[in-house]
N, C-alpha and C positions, 0 to 999 in steps of 0.2 A: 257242547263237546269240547274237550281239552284237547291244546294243541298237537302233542303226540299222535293222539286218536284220528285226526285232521291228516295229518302230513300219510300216516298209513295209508288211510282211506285213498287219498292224492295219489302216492305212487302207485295204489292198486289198479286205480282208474286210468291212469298213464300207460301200466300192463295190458289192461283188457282196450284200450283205446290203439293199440300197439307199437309204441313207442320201443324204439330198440334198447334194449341192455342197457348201456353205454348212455343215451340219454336218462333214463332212469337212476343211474348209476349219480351222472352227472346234479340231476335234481336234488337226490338223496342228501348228498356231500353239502349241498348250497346251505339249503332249506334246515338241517341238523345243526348247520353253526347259526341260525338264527336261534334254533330250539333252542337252542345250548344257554345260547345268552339272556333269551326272556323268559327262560324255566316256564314248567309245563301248564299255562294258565290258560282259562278258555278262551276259543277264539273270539268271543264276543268279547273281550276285555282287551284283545291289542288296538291300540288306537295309530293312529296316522304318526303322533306325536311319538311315540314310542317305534315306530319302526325310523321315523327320520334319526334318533337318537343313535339308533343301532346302525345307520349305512354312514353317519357322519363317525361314528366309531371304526367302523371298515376301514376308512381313510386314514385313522389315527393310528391302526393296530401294528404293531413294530413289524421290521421286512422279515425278522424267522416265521409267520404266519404265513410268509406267500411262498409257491408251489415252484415257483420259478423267479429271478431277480428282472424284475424290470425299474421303468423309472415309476415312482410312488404318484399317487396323487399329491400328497404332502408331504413331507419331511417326514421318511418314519415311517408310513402307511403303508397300506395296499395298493397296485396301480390300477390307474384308470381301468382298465381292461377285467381287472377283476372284481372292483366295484360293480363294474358294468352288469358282470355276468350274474353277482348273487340279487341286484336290483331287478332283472329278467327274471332268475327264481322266483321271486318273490312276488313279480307281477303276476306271474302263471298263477302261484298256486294260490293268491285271495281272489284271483279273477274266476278261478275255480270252485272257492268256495263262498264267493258271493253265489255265484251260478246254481250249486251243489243243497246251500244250505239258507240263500235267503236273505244273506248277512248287506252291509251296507259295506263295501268294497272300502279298506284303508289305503289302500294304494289308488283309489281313483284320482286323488291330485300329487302323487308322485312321478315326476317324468322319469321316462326311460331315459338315461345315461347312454350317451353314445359311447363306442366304441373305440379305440384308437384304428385307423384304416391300416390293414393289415400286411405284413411285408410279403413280397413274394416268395412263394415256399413250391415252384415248380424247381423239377432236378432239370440241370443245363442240356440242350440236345449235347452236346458233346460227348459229356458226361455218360448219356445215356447211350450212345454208340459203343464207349467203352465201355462199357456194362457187357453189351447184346457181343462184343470180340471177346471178350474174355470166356464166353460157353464155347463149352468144346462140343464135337462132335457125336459125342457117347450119348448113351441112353437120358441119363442124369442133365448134360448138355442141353439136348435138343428140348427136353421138359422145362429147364431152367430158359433158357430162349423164347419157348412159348411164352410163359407164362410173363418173364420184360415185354414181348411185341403184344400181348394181349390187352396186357393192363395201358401199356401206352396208347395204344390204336383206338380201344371203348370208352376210356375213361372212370371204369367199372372201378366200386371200392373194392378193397384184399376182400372182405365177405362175400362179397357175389363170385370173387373170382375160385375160392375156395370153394362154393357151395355148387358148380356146375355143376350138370351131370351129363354124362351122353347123351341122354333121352331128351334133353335140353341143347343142345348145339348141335346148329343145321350148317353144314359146313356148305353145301352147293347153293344156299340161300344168301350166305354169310351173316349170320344174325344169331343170335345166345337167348335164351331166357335165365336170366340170372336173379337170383333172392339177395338181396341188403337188405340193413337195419333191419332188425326181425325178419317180417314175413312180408318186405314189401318186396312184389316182384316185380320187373322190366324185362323189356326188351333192347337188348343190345346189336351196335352192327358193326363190323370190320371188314377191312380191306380184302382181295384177293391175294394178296402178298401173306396178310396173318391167317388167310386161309391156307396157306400152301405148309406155316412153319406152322400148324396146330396138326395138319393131316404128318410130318414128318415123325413129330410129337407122338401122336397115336399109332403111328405105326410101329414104331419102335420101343412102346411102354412094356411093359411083361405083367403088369399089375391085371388082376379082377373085379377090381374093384370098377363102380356105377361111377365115380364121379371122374371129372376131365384129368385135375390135377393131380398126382398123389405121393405120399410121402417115401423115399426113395429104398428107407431102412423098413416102415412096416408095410407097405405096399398096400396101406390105406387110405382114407381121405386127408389132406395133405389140412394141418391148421394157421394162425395167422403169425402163431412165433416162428414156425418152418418159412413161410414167405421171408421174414421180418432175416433173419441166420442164414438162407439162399443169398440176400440181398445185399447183407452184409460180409458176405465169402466174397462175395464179387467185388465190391467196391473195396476189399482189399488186395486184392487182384491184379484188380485192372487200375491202381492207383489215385481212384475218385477220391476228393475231400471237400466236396460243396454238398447239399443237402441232397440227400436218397434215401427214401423209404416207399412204401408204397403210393402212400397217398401223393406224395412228390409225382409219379408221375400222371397223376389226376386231374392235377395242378397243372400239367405240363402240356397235358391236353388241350386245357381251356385254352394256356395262353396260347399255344400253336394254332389253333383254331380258329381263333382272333385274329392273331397276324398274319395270317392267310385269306382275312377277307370276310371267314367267316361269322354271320352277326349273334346275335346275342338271344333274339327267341329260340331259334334252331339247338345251339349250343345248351339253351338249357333244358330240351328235351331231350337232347345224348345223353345227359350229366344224372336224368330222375330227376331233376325240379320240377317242384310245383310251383312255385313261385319265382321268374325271374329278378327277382332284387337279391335270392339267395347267390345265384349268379353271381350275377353283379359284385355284390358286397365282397364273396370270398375267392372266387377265380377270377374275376375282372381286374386284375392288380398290377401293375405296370410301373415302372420308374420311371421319373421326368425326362428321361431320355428316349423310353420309349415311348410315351405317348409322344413328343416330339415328333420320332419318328410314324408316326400313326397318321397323326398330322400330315406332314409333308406329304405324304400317300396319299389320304383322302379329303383333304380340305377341297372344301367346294369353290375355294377363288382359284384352284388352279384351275378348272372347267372354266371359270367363268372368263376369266383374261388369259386362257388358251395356255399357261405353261406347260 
């Protein structure tokens, strides 16, 4: 089978396996600049020696290549972070089609590239107070309200928050069942406080529409560039200039979550992980000061010499 034929097959199985859009998307993108460069030969013909060729190229390939400016691997290159990412593409999909097709895996003695440990990308509580002040009172307001206390309070992605439906949020329960990445579904839970501004929300909405949230001009299901333009009304607004977007406050969750005491299994079944090192890895992220401060909180020699 020729490479082309390979990477189709890949993403199809990525679809019916149900990987979200957006991952797919993501794979596509990787895995195409590989195509690009070792033109369309069968996969029994790429060797280990020919992919190391092509990821020490990555590192070489001048900074117009890269999607964003970071610091390079090399003078020139790609950075760590992006290397990293098309090295993971590539592990998936020979791990795939070893699996698939039988093949003797090229990537089986290519390590995975770590990643640079990621900055903190939660929007500031501050920040986010002045957000939740700047909704006014009105129809438009208390909907723009909900849906900052919502996203804050669950931790829920913009897709699950968009994809609600009534028939789906128990408000005397306090609990959601929300849809992210495709079709995978959860359970969500919030406070009595986001129970109180979600019942204000619905009572004051005028829309027919099935889902919670909705868009204010067609009084339909509201989408993720409507979140994305609500978001950005406000934070010019209320005069925000640190990072705000949705997932910002997903982010915001974890770490609050955290510095409140709370641990790291629990958090990442509020979050949908299946995996706590996903945790870990992307919301667990703190600056040396505050770990410090984490520290001085929980270290076990203050118990033990009584401070």
């Amino acid at each position: 089978m020729n490479l082309q034929s390979a990477l189709d097959e890949y993403l199809l199985s990525c679809a019916a396996d149900g990987l979200s859009p957006a991952t797919i998307r993501w794979y596509s993108s990787l895995l195409a600049a590989f195509a690009a460069t070792v033109q369309n030969c069968e996969i029994g013909a790429i060797t280990p020696s020919l992919i190391r060729q092509y990821i020490v190229g990555l590192q070489e390939r001048p900074a117009r290549y890269m999607d964003a400016p970071q610091k390079p691997a090399q003078p020139g290159g790609l950075s760590n972070a992006s290397v990293a990412a098309h090295v993971r593409a590539l592990h998936a999909f020979w791990g795939w089609c070893a699996r698939e097709y039988g093949l003797q895996n090229p990537m089986a003695n290519i390590r995975r590239q770590k990643s640079p440990l990621p900055e903190p990308k939660a929007i500031r509580p501050a920040d986010f107070v002045r957000l939740v002040n700047a909704t006014g009172d009105d129809e438009i307001g208390k909907r723009n309200r909900a849906i900052l206390i919502f996203l804050a309070d669950t931790g829920c992605r913009v897709g699950g928050l968009i994809s609600l439906t009534l028939e789906n949020l128990y408000l005397d329960q306090r609990k959601a069942l929300i849809t992210e990445k495709g079709q995978h579904s959860r359970a969500v839970v919030f406070t009595a406080y986001t129970g109180q501004i979600l019942r204000s929300w619905l009572a004051a909405r005028e829309s027919q529409t099935g889902f919670v949230f909705c868009s204010m001009t067609s009084q339909n299901t509201l989408s993720v560039s409507g979140v994305n333009q609500m978001i950005e009304r406000l934070k010019v607004l209320a005069g925000v200039s640190g990072r705000c977007n949705p997932h910002s406050f997903r982010h915001n969750f974890a770490r609050e979550y955290l510095r409140n005491g709370g641990d790291l299994a629990t958090l990442a079944k509020l979050l949908g992980h299946s995996n706590i090192s996903t945790t870990a890895g992307y919301y667990a992220v703190f600056s040396h000061d505050e770990l410090a401060a984490f520290h001085e909180r929980f270290s076990p020699l203050s118990n033990m010499v009584g401070l």
